[in-house]
C-alpha positions in Angstrom: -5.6 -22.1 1.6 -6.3 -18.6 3.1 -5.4 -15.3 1.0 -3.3 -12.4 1.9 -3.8 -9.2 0.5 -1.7 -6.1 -0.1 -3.0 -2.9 -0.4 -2.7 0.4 -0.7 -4.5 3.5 1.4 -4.9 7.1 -0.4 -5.5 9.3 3.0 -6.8 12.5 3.0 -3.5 14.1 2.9 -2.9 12.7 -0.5 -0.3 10.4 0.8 -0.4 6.7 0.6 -0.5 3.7 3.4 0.6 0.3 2.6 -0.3 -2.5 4.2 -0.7 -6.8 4.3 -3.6 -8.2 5.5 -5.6 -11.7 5.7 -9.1 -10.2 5.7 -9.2 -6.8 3.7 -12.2 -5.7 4.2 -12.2 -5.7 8.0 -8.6 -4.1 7.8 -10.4 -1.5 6.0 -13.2 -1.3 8.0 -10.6 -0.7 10.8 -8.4 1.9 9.2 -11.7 4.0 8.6 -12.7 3.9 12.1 -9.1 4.9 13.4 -9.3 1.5 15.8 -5.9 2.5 16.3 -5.9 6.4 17.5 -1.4 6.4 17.3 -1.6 4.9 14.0 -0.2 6.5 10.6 -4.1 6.4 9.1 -6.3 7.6 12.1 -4.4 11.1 12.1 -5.2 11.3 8.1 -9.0 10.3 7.3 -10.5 9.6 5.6 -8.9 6.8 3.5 -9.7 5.3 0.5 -8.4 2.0 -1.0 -6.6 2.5 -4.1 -5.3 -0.7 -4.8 -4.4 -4.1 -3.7 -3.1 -7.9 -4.7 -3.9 -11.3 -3.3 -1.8 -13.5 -2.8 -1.5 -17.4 -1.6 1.4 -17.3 0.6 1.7 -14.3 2.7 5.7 -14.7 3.3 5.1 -13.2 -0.6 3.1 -10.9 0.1 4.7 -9.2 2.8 7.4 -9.0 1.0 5.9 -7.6 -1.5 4.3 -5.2 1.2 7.9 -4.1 2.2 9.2 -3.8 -1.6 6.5 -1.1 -2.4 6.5 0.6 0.9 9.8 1.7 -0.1 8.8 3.1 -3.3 8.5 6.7 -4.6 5.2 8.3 -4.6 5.2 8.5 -8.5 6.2 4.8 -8.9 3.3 4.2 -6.0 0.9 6.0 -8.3 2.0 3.7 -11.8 1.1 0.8 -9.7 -1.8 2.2 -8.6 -3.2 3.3 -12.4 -1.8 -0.1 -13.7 1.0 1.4 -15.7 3.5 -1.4 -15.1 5.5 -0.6 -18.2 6.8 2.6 -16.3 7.9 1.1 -12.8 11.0 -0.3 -13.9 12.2 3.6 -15.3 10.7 4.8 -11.6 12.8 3.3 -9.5 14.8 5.6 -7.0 18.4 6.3 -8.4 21.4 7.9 -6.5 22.7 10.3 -8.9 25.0 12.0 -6.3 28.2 10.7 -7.6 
């Protein structure tokens, strides 16, 4: 059975790049060498990896991918220090009511 991995790019900008993979450490490998010029992490090196998961089925995993892409930074950053007690209370709320 082959892993998939999520992960999680800090770029030099301080913002964050989330991503799915099968092979993470060539993904990385790729992301630091701008493979792709247009992409988000070439115009923002260098990168570091912050975090990531494996997973067994990738279906999960990119969701999973998807799910966090759409997070806040903040909640990004819980993850990413492995405070999971405080994702639940940083979840984006529309308080324009």
């Amino acid at each position: 059975m082959k892993n998939s991995y999520v992960y999680i790019l800090k770029c030099a900008d301080n913002s964050y790049y989330t991503g799915v993979t099968a092979n993470l450490q060539k993904r990385i490998v790729e992301h630091q060498s701008a493979k792709h010029p247009e992409s988000y992490t070439a115009k923002r090196l260098p990168v570091e990896l912050v975090f990531y998961a494996e997973f067994t089925d990738i279906t999960i995993a990119i969701a999973r991918e998807k799910q966090i892409k759409h997070w806040s930074k903040a909640k990004k950053e819980a993850l990413i220090s492995g405070k999971f007690d405080d994702l639940p209370n940083l979840a984006k709320k529309d308080f324009k009511r």
